[in-house]
C-alpha positions as CSV (number, residue, x, y, z in Angstrom):
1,X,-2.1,-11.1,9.3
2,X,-5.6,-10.9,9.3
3,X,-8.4,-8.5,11.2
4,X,-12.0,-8.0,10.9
5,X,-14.4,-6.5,13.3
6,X,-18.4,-6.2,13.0
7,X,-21.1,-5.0,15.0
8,X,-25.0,-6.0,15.4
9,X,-25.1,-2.5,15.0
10,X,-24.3,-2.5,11.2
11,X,-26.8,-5.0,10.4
12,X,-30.2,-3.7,9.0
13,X,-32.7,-2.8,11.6
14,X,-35.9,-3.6,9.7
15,X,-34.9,-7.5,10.5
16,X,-36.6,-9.6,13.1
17,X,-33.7,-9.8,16.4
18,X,-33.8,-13.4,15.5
19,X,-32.8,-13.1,11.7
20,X,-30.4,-10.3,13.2
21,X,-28.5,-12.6,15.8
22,X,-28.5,-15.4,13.1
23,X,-26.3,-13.4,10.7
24,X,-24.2,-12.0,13.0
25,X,-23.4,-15.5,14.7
26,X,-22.9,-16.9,11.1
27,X,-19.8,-14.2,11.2
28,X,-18.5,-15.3,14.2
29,X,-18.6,-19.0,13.8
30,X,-17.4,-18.5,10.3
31,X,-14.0,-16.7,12.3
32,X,-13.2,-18.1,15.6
33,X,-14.2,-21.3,17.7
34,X,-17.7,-22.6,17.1
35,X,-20.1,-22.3,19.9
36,X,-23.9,-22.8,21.1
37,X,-24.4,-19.3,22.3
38,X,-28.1,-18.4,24.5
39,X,-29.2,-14.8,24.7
40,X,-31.5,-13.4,27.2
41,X,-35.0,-13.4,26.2
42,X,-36.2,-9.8,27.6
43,X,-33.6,-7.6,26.2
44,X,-33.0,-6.5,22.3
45,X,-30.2,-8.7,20.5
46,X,-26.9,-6.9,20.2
47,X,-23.6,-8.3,19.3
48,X,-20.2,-7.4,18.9
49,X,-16.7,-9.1,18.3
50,X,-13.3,-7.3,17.1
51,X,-10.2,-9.9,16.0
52,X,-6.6,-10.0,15.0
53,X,-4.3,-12.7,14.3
54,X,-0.6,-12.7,14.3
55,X,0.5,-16.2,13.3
56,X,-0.7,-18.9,15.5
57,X,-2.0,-16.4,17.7
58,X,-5.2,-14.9,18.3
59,X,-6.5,-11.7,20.0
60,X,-10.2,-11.5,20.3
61,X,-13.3,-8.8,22.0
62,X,-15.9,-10.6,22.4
63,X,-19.5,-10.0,23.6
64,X,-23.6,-9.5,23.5
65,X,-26.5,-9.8,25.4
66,X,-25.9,-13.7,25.9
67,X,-26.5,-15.3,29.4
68,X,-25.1,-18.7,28.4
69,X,-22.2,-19.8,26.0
70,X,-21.3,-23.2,25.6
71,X,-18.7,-25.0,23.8
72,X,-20.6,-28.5,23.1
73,X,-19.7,-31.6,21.6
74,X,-21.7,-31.0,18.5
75,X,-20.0,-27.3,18.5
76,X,-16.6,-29.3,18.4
77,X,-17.5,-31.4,16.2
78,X,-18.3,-28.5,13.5
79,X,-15.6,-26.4,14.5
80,X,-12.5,-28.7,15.8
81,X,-9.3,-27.3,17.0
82,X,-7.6,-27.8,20.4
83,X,-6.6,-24.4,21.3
84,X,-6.0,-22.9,24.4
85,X,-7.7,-19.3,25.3
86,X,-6.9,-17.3,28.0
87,X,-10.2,-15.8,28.5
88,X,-10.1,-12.3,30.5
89,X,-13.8,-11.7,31.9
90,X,-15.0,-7.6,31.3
91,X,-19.1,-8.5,32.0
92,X,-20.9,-6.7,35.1
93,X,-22.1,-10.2,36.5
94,X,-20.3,-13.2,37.6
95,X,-19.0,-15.8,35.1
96,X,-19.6,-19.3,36.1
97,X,-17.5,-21.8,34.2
98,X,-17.8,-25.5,33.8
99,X,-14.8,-27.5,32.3
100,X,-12.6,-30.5,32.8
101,X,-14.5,-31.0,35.9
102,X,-13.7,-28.2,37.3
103,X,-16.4,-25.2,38.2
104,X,-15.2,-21.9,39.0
105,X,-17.1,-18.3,39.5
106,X,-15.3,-14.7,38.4
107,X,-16.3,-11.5,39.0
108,X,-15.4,-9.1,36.4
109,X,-11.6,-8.9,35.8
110,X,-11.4,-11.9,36.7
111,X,-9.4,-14.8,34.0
112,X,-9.1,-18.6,33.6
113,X,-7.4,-20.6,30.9
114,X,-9.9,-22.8,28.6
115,X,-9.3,-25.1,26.1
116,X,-11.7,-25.4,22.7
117,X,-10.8,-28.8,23.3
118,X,-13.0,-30.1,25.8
119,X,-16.5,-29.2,26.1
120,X,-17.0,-25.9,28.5
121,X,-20.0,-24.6,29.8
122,X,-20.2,-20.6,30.8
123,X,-23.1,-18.4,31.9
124,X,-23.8,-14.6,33.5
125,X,-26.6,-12.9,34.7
126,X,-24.9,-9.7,33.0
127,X,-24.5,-9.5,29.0
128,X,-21.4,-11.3,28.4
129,X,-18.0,-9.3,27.5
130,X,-14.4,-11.0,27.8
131,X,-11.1,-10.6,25.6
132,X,-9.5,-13.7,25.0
133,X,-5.8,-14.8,23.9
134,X,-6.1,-17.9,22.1
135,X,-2.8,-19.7,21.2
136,X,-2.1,-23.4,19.6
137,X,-1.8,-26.2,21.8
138,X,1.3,-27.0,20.3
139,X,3.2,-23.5,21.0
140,X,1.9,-23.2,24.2
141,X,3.2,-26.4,25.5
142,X,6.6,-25.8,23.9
143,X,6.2,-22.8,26.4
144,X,4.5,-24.7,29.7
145,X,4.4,-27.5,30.8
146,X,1.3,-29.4,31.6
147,X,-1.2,-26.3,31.1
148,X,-3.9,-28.9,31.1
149,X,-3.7,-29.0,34.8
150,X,-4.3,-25.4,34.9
151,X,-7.8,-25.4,33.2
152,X,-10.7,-23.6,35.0
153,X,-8.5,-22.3,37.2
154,X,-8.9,-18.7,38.2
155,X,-5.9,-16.9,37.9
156,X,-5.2,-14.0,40.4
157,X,-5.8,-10.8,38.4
158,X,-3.6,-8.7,40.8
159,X,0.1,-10.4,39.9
160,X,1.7,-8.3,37.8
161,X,2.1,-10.8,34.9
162,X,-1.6,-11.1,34.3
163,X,-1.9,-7.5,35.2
164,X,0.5,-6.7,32.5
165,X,-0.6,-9.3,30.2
166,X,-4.4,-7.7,30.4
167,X,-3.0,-3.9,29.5
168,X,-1.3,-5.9,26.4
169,X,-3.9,-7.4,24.7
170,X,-6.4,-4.4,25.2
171,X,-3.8,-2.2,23.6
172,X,-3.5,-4.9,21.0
173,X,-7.5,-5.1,20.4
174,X,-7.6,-1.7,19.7
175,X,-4.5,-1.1,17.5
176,X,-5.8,-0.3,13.9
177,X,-3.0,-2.2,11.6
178,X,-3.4,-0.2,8.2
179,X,-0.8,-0.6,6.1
180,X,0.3,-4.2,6.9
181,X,3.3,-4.1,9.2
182,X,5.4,-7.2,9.2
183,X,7.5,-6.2,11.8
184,X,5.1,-5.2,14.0
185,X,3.3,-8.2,13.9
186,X,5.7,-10.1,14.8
187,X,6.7,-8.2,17.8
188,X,3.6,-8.2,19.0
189,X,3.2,-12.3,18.5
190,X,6.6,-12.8,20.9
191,X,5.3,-10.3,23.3
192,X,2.0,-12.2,23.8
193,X,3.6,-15.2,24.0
194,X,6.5,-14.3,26.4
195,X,3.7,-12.5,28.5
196,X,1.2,-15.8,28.8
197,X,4.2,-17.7,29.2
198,X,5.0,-15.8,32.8
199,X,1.2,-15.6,33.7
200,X,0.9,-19.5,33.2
201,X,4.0,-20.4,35.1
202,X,6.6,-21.1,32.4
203,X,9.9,-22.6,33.9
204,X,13.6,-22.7,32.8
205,X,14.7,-20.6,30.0
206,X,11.5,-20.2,28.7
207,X,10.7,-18.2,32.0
208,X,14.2,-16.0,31.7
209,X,13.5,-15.1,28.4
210,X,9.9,-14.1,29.2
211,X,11.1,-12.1,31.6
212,X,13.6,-10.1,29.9
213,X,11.6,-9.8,27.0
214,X,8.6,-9.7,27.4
215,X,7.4,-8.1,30.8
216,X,10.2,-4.9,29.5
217,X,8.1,-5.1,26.2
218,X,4.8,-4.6,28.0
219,X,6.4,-2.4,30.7
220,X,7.2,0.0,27.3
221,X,3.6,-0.3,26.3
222,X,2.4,0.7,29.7
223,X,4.2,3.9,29.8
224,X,3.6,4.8,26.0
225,X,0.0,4.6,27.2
226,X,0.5,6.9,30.4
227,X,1.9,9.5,28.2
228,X,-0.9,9.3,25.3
229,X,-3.3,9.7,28.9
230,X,-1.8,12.5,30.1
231,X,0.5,14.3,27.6
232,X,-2.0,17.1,27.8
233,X,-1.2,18.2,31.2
234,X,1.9,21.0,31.7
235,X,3.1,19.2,34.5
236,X,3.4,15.8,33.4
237,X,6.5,14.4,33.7
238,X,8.6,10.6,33.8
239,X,8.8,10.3,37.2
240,X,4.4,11.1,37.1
241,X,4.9,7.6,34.8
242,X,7.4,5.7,37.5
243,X,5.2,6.8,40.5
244,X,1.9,5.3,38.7
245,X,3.7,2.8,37.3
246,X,5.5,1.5,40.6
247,X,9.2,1.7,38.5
248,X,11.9,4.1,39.1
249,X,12.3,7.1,36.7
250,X,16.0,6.1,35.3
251,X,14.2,2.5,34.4
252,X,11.3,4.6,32.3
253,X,13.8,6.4,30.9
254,X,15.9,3.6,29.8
255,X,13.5,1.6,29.0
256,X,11.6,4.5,26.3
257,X,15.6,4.9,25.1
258,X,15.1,1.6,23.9
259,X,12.6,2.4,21.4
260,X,15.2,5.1,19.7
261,X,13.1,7.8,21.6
262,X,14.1,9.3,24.8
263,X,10.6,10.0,27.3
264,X,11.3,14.6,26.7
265,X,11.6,13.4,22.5
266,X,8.1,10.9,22.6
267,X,6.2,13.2,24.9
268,X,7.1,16.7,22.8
269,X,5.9,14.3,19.3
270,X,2.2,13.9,21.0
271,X,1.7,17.5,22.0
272,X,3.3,18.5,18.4
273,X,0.7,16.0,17.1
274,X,-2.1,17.0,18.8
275,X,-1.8,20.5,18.4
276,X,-1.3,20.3,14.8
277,X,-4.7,18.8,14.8
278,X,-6.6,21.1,16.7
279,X,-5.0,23.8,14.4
280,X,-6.1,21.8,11.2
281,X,-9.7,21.3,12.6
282,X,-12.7,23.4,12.4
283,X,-13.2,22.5,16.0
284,X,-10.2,24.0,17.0
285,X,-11.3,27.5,14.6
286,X,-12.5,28.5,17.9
287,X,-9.9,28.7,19.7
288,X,-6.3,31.2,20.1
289,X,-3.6,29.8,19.3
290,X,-2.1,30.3,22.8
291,X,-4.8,28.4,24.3
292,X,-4.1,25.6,22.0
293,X,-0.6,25.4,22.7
294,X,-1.6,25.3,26.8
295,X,-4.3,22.4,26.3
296,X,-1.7,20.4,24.5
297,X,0.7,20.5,27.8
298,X,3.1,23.7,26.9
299,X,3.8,26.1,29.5
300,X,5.0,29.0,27.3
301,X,3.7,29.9,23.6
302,X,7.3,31.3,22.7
303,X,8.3,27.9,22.7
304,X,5.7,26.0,21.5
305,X,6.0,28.2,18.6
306,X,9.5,27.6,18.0
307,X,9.6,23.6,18.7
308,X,6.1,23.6,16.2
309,X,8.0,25.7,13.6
310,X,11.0,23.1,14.1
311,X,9.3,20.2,13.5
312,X,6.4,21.2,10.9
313,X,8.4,24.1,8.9
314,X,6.0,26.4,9.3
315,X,4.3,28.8,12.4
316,X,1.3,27.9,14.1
317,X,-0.5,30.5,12.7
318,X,0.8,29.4,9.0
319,X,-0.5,25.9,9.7
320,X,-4.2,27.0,10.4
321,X,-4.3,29.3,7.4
322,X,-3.4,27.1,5.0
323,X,-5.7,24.2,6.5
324,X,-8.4,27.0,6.4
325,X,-7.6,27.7,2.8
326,X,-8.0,24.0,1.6
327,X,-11.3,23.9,3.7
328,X,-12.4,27.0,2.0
329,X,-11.3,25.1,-1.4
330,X,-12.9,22.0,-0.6
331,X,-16.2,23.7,0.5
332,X,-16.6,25.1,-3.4
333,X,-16.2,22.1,-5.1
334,X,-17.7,19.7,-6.6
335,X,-18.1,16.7,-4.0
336,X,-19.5,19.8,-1.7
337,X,-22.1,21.0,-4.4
338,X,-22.9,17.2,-4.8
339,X,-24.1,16.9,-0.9
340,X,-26.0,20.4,-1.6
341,X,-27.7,18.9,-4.3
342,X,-28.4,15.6,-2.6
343,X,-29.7,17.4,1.0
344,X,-32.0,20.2,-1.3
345,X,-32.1,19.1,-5.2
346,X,-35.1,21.4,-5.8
347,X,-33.7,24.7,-4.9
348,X,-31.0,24.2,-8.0
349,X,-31.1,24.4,-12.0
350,X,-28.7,23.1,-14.2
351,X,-27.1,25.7,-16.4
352,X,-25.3,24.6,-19.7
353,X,-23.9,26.9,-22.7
354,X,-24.5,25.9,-26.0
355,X,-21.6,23.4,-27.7
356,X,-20.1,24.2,-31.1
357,X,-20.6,21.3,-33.2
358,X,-21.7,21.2,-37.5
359,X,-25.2,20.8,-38.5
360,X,-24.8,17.5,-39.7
361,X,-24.2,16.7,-35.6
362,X,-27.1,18.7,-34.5
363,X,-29.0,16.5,-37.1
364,X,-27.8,13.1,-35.3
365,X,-28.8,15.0,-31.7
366,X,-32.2,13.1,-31.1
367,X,-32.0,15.3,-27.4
368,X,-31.1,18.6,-27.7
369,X,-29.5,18.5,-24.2
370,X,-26.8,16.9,-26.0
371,X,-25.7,19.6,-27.8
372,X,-25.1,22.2,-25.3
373,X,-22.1,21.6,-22.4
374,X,-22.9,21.9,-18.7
375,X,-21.3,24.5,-16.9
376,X,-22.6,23.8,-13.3
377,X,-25.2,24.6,-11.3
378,X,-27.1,27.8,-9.8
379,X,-29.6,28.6,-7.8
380,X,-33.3,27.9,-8.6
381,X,-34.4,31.4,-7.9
382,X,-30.8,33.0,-9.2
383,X,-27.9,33.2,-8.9
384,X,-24.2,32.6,-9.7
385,X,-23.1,29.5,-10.9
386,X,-21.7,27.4,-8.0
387,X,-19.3,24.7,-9.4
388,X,-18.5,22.7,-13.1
């Protein structure tokens, strides 16, 4: 499992835009397919691109101020592989695409399958954005059949599959995979695969399995994601999920069983969560208790206080004190007298006490600073000492 994400944002601004596009494109060719990329002359260069991996599959956000992209002979030939990518088009403009001698135009939401295979020419009046899926020739066609025929294709963004399939991998760009999870990796690998496998057509047992794996799979996603939206409201509810959602509210409930957590158990962890934050911030210093425990979805504070008490072991009010002591703690110490010294250096003196040493050692001292211990620091015009 690998993951790397960087930004033209991050690189120093004192550079030329030229000098500034050339490292960051160094970066992306060094990590995904090689390409001729053209950026728009009148507007300032900025870049951006955010992978994962998981196996012989690929997740990718992609995008800049380019107005042309193209996947050239000599590109191939310094960057072969013959992948396909399922390219998923998040630009303002319209993406013209030129493959396999085929030409097709997508406004934004749009998707068509590529291949790094074949030389591809794409171009947008708008900066570019898209999120591709890119998966090895060799898995997909053990998936579908003849998805060479499909190439520059647009596929219809409203079926469900690709619907689905688009939710997915933006859930899947944005997960954060710190520690390394093994299992979760490859869940997510057979989910992708199971999912592009439906949205391409996939036939026979490969389609049944897809099916009963991996559309329930994304269909789980899809209402984790509804209740991380709108846990915060007191009336929110699985059958708010089903109506959004176009399911019944026995299948959300069946399906979230699934997971080992029942739709009431997930949804009462994220308010828990999120109010222990807002107790444990200094953001949320500013605010009761009892409003807390209402913006985090909870119609009464008796029993928010109990179920918080339940699953924490202490009281709300317990919870903020002692994240107010540590604060308080933290403020005195020394990595906080270090950014006071940094921000205003001037306005402090060092104070030190004399050290107990022999003569002989005072006689080897060459500075007499080293024979006296530092006790901290105070303040330039007095003052108690602040830290040691």
């Amino acid at each position: 499992m690998h993951q790397a994400s960087f930004h033209s944002d991050n690189l120093d601004p004192a550079l030329e835009d030229d000098r500034r596009f050339s490292l960051w494109y160094e970066k992306v060719e060094a990590l995904t397919c090689c390409v001729d990329i053209t950026r728009f002359d009148d507007r300032p260069f900025s870049g951006f691109l955010r992978w994962s991996d998981f196996q012989d599959v690929h997740v990718t956000r992609f995008g800049g101020t380019f107005g042309r992209i193209r996947r050239s002979r000599s590109a191939i030939s310094r960057g072969p592989d013959d992948d396909f990518c399922l390219v998923f088009h998040r630009g303002a403009g319209t993406l013209r695409v030129d493959q396999s001698n085929r030409e097709a135009n997508l406004a934004s939401g749009g998707a068509f399958l590529g291949t790094n295979g074949m030389p591809a020419d794409m171009s947008s009046d708008a900066p570019f954005a898209w999120t591709t899926l890119t998966v090895s020739r060799e898995r997909l066609a053990a998936l579908v059949g003849q998805a060479d025929d499909l190439l520059a294709r647009p596929l219809d963004p409203q079926r469900p599959a690709v619907a689905h399939l688009r939710r997915y991998i933006e859930s899947v760009v944005k997960l954060s995979r710190a520690p390394h999870d093994p299992q979760l990796d490859a869940h997510i690998r057979t989910t992708l695969l199971d999912l592009i496998a439906l949205v391409l057509g996939a036939r026979g047992d490969a389609a049944q399995i897809a099916t009963t794996r991996g559309l329930r799979a994304s269909r789980i996603n899809d209402i984790i994601a509804e209740i991380d939206r709108s846990f915060m409201s007191a009336g929110f509810s699985a059958a708010n999920v089903a109506r959004h959602l176009g399911l019944s509210t026995r299948y959300v409930q069946d399906l979230l069983q699934e997971t080992g957590q029942s739709f009431t158990e997930r949804l009462l962890e994220r308010r828990l969560q999120q109010a222990r934050h807002m107790l444990t911030s200094e953001q949320g210093d500013r605010l009761k208790i009892s409003e807390i425990a209402l913006a985090c979805g909870f119609g009464e504070v008796s029993y928010f206080n109990q179920r918080f008490r339940g699953r924490f072991g202490v009281t709300p009010t317990e919870c903020r004190r002692d994240s107010s002591r540590r604060r308080s703690i933290s403020d005195r110490g020394p990595r906080a007298l270090c950014n006071r010294l940094e921000h205003d250096p001037e306005k402090w003196r060092p104070v030190f006490r004399k050290r107990s040493c022999s003569n002989k050692e005072l006689e080897r001292d060459d500075d007499s600073k080293k024979s006296h211990h530092a006790l901290g620091f105070a303040p330039a015009d007095g003052g108690d000492i602040v830290a040691g």
